[in-house]
N, C-alpha and C positions, 0 to 999 in steps of 0.2 A: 413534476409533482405527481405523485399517485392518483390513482381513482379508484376514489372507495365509495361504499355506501356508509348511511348515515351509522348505522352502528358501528360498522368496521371506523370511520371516523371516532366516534366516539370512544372505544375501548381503547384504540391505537394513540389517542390522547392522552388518556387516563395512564394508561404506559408510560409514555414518553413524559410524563410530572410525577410518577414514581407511585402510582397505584398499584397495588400487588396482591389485592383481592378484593372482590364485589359480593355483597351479599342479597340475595334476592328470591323471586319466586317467579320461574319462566311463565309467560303468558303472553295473552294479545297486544299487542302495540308494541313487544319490544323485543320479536322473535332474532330479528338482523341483528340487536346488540350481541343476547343470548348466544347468536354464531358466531360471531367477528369475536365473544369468550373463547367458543371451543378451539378458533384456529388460534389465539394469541398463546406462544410458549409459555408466558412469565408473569400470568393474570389469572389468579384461582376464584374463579367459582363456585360458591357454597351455598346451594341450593336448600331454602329451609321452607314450611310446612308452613307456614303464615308468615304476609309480610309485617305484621307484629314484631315479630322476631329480627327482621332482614336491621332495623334501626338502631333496635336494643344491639346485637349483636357488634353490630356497627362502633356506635359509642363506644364499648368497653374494649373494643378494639382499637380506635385511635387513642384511649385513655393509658394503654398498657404499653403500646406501640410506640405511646407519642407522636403518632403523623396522622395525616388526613386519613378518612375509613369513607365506602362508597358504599352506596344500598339502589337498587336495581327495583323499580316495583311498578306496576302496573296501574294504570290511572283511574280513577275514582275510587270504587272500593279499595283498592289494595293501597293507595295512598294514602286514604284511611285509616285502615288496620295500622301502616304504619305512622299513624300521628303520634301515637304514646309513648314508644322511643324517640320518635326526635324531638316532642316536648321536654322528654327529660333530658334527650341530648344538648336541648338551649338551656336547661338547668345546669346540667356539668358543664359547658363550656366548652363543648367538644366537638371537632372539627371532622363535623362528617356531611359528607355530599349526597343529598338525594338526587336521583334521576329520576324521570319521570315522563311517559308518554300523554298521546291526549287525544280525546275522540276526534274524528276526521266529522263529525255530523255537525252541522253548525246549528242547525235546529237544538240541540243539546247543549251548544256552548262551552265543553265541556274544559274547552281549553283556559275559561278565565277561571274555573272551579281549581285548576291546578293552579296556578296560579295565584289563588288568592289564599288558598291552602296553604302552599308553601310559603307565604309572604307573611302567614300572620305567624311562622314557629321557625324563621331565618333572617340572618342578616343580611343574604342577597338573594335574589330568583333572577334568575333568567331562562330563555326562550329562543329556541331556533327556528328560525325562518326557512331556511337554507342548507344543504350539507358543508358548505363551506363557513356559515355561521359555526360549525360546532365545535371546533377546535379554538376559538378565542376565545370562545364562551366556557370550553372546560378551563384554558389557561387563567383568563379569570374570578371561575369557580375556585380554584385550586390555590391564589393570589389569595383572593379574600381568605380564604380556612387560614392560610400560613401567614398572615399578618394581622394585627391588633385583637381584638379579645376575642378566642378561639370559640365560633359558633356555628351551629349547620347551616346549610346554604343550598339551594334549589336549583334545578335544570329541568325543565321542560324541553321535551325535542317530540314534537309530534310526530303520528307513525309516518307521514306522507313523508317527512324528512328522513327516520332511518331507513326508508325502502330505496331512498331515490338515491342516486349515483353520481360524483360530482371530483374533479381533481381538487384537491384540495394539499395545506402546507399546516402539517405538521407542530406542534408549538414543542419549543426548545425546553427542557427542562426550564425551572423559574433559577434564577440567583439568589444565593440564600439571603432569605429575610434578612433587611436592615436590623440592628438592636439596639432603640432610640434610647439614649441613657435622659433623663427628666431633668431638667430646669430645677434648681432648688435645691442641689444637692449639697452645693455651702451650707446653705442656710439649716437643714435638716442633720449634716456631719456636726455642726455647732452644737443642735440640741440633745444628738446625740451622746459626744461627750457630757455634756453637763451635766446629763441622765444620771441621778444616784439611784432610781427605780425603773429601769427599760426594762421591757416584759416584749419581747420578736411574738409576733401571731400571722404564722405561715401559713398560706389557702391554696387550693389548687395552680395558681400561677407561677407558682414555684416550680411545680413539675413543669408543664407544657412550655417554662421558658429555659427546663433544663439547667436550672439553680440550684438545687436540693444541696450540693457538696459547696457550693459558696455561702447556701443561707446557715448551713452547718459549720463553715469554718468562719463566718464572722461570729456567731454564735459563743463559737468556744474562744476564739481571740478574745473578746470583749466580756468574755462571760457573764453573755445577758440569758435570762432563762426566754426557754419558750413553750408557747399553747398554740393549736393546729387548728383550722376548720375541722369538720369530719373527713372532706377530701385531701385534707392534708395529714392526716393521721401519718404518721412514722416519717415525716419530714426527718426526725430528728427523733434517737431513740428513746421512748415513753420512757422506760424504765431507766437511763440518765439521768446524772444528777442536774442536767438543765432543761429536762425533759417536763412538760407537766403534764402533757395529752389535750385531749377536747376539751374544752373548760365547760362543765355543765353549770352555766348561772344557777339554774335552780339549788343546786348547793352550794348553801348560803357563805362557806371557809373561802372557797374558790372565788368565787363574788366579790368577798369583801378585800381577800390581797389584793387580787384586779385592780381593783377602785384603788385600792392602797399605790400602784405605780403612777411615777411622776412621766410616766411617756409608756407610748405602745407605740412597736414600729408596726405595724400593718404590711405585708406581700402578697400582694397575689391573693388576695381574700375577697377581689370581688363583691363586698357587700356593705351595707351600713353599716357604722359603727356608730353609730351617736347613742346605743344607749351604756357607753363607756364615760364616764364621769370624769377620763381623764383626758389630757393633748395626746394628737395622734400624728403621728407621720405616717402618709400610707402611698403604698408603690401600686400603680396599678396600671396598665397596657389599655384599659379602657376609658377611651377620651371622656366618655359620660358618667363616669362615678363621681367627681367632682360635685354634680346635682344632689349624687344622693350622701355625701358627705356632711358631717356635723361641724356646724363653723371653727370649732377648737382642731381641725385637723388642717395638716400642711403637705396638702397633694403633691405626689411627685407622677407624673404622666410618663412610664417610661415603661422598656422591658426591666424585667425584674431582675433577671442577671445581671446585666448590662448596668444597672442601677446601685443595684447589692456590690459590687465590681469597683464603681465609682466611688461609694459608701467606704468600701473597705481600703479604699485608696486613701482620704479625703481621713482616715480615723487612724492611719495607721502610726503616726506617733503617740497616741493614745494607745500604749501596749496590751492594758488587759483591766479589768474594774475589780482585781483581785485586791478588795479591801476589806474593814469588818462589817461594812454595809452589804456588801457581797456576800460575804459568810455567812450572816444573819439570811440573808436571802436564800440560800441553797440549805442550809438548815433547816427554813419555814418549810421549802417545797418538800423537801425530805419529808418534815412530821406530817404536812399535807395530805401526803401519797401513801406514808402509812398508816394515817388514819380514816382515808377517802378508800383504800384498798383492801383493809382489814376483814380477816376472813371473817370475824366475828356483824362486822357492820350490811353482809353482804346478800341479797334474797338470794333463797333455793326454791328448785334447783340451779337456777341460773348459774350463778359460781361456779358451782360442781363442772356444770356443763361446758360454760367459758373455760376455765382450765384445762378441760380434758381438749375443746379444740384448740389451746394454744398449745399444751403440749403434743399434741398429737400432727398439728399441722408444723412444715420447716420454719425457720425466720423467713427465710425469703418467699413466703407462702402467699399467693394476693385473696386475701380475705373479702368476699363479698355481702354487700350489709342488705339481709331483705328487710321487709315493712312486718317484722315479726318481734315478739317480745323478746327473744334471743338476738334478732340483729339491733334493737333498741337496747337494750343491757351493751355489747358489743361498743357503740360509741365512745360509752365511758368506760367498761373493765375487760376492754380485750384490749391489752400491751401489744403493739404493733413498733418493731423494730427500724431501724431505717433499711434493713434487706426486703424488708414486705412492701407491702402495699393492702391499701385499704380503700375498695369501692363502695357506693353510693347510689342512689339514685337524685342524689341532693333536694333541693327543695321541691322539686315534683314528687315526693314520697310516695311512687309508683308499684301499688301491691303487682305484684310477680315479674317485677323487674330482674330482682339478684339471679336466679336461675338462668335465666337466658343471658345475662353480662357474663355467665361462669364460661359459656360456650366461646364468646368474644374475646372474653380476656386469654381462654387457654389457647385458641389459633393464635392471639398474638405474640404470647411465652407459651410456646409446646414445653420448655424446660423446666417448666416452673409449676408448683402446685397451685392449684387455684381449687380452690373450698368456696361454695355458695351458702348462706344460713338464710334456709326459706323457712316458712311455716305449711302446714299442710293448705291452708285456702293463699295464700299465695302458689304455691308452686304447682297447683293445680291449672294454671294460668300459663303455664308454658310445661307443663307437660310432656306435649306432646313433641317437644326439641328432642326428648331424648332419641327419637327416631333420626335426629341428622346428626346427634352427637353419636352415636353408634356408627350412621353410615359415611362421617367423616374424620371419625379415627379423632376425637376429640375424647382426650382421657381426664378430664377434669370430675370432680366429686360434688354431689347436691346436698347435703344437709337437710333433712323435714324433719322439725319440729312438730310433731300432731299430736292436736289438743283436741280435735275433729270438732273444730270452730274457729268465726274471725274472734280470737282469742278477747283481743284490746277491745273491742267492741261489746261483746259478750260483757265483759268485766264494767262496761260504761252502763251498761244497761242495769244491770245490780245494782251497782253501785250510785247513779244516777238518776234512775228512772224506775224506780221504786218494782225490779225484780220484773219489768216490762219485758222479758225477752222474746225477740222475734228476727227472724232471719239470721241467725247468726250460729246456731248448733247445726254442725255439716256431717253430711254420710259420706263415708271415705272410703276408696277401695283398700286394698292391703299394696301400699306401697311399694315395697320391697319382691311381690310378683307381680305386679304393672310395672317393674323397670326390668325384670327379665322375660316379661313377654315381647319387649322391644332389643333384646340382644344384650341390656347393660348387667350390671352385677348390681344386685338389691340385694340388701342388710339391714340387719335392723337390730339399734343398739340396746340393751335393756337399763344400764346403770352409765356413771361417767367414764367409769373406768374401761367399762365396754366399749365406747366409744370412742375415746383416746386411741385404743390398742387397733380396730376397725378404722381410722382415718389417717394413723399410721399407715395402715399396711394401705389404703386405698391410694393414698397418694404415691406410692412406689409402686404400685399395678398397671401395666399397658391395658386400660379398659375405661371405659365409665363407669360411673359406681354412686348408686341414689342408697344412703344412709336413713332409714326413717328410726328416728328417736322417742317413741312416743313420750308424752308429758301430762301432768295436769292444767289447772289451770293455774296462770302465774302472777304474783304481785306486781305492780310496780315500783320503781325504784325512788319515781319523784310524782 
């Protein structure tokens, strides 16, 4: 067996279960990992400006990836800083492993602070004693992220541990994850068929169980229509005739067909459904959604592929639901879609705007949704293809999230354009990335929207509180030269069609590229 120290342990792990980059910010307690980086060939290090960033980055890295994402960050404060990506990384569901050092002073304690930190925003934590502890403890780290419902998960290894010296054994790559197909899959194909109203509602579990082309070809077998979480946006292309998109309840057409179906199959949607007025079959990897299910639903506990798989076995002499009930159905969604889309029904500039980034961005483009009135428009009127991809910060609704997932998402598709739509007070919030996007060859595009205000809030305060406004009208630099004082390319769009023709050409530029749009202020839609 080798003799390594505790970092060289720990990176040499992370290797050997298929890590392939760490994101972080070098500092005290975790100098020997930070080394046992420089000497490993096949493990990138991407050293960013706050561990803020190291988490954020993380998520949308295993989210684009699809595999586990690692964040590297120093103990207390900097575990801190990064608490706001891995809350929302337990929002998305996404399989990212923090590490983490911890003061050596017992008077400070500081080790149960990690500890208790990571425990309240993970599925697992664990702690090394030992350098020999550290490699079953990654292998488990690594265990947990790739089986059952994909969430971040904690390591503690005090510095006394990366300093110290120890032979230690290696952990073997893992065997690929079991793919438990769910109990009840009779019973669920039964009511399947009988279905003269099945409405599929795809969620992020579809992705991370690597179904997307199975929930699409039961889909069009059976020609049942389908609606997405917002993480599942372009499961299945919007603009298809089986396509509906994000179902926004508050509009009331969408609402009322919903209700009008005699079954929803439910995948990978991770969430309650009971304020659906109709039976539910729903597939989900997470043993505890059962609890939060509405008694009219008929759980199936399984991977979603492996399920979907079963399903399309279990239905396959049931050829296709191509009847006049069907017709009438694909007809509805049609007039639906044309009159939920119509140019005449739609606020400006928003529209304007939305079109110019869809035409302007590829299909395969991963559209990133900030906590802005343009990434709120976005949910419902940006057509997302099934070659895209559409991010989130999910229900953490994390102002200056989208900017820093763009940095994530683009190391994990270099190939691929990735557009962020911040607002000017979010994207002020991670700013100052464009310094590691520049010094790490990340050619991804920012989107700012400035209104030089927290927009939605501004408009609450009018609107609600009788013209009270406070804290919320911002002084703003000139965008577009704060991103070329950092080495990117800053533009700035005047009209939509300027900006179509400017996010074109940015997404085919070797550069970074911060787009500021300035705007008024904007309605809302619901």
């Amino acid at each position: 067996m080798p003799r390594l120290n505790g970092g060289q342990a720990l990176v040499q792990s992370l290797a050997a279960l298929g890590a392939d980059m760490v994101f972080g910010v070098p500092g005290w307690g975790q100098y020997e990992a930070v080394d046992a980086l420089w000497q490993h060939p096949t493990v990138r290090y991407v050293s960013v400006r706050n561990e803020l960033d190291s988490t954020f980055l993380a998520d949308a890295y295993a989210q684009v990836s699809n595999k586990p994402a690692v964040a590297l960050v120093v103990p207390g404060p900097g575990l801190l800083y990064a608490g706001a990506g891995l809350a929302s990384a337990f929002a998305n569901s996404s399989p990212v492993l923090v590490v983490t050092s911890a003061n050596t002073n017992p008077v400070l304690n500081h080790r149960q602070l990690e500890l208790t930190t990571l425990r309240t925003m993970t599925k697992w934590t664990g702690m090394a004693q030992a350098v020999a502890d550290i490699p079953d403890l990654v292998a488990e780290a690594w265990c947990q992220l790739s089986t059952g419902r994909p969430r971040p998960v904690g390591l503690v290894v005090p510095h006394e541990v990366l300093a110290a010296s120890d032979e230690v054994a290696l952990p073997a790559s893992l065997p690929e994850a079991a793919r438990p197909v769910a109990n009840g899959v009779d019973t669920a194909a039964a009511r399947i068929v009988e279905a003269r109203r099945p409405l599929l509602w795809g969620g992020s579990g579809v992705r991370w169980s690597g179904a997307e082309d199975t929930l699409r070809a039961f889909a069009q077998r059976l020609c049942i229509p389908v609606t997405t979480t917002r993480r599942g946006k372009g499961l299945v292309d919007e603009a298809g005739p089986l396509g509906l998109g994000y179902p926004e309840m508050r509009y009331g057409p969408v609402k009322e067909w919903i209700n009008q179906r005699d079954l929803v199959i439910a995948v990978g949607v991770g969430q309650d459904l009971s304020h659906l007025s109709v039976p539910v079959v729903q597939i989900d990897i997470d043993a505890l959604q059962p609890e939060r299910s509405a008694a009219n639903t008929l759980f199936l506990h399984g991977d979603a592929k492996a399920t979907l798989e079963a399903l399309d076995a279990r239905t396959s002499g049931f050829a296709d639901r191509s009847n006049a009930a069907t017709a009438r159905d694909l007809e509805t969604i049609s007039h639906l879609k044309t009159e939920r889309f119509a140019p005449d029904r739609q606020l400006e500039p928003q529209h304007s705007l939305m079109q110019a980034i869809r035409r302007g961005a590829p299909k395969e483009a991963v559209i990133i949704q900030g906590m802005t009135q343009m990434g709120y428009y976005s949910r419902n009127y940006l057509s997302v293809p099934a070659e895209g991809r559409y991010l989130t910060s999910s229900t953490q609704i994390t102002l200056g999230a989208a900017y820093l997932y763009s940095l994530g998402a683009k190391l994990a598709a270099p190939d691929r354009p990735v557009v962020a739509v911040s607002g000017d007070g979010g994207f002020l919030y991670g700013a100052h990335a464009m310094a590691t996007a520049v010094q790490e060859g990340i050619h991804s595009v920012g989107l700012v929207f400035n209104d030089n205000a927290y927009g939605n809030v501004l408009r609450a305060q009018r609107e609600e509180f009788d013209e009270r406004v406070i804290g919320t009208r911002l002084h703003n630099p000139d965008f577009p030269a704060m991103a070329r004082t950092f080495g990117a390319r800053g533009l700035r769009a005047e009209s939509p069609e300027q900006l179509e023709q400017l996010l074109r050409e940015a997404v085919q530029t070797e550069a970074h590229t911060v787009i500021e749009v300035p705007v008024g202020e904007m309605e809302r839609a619901y």
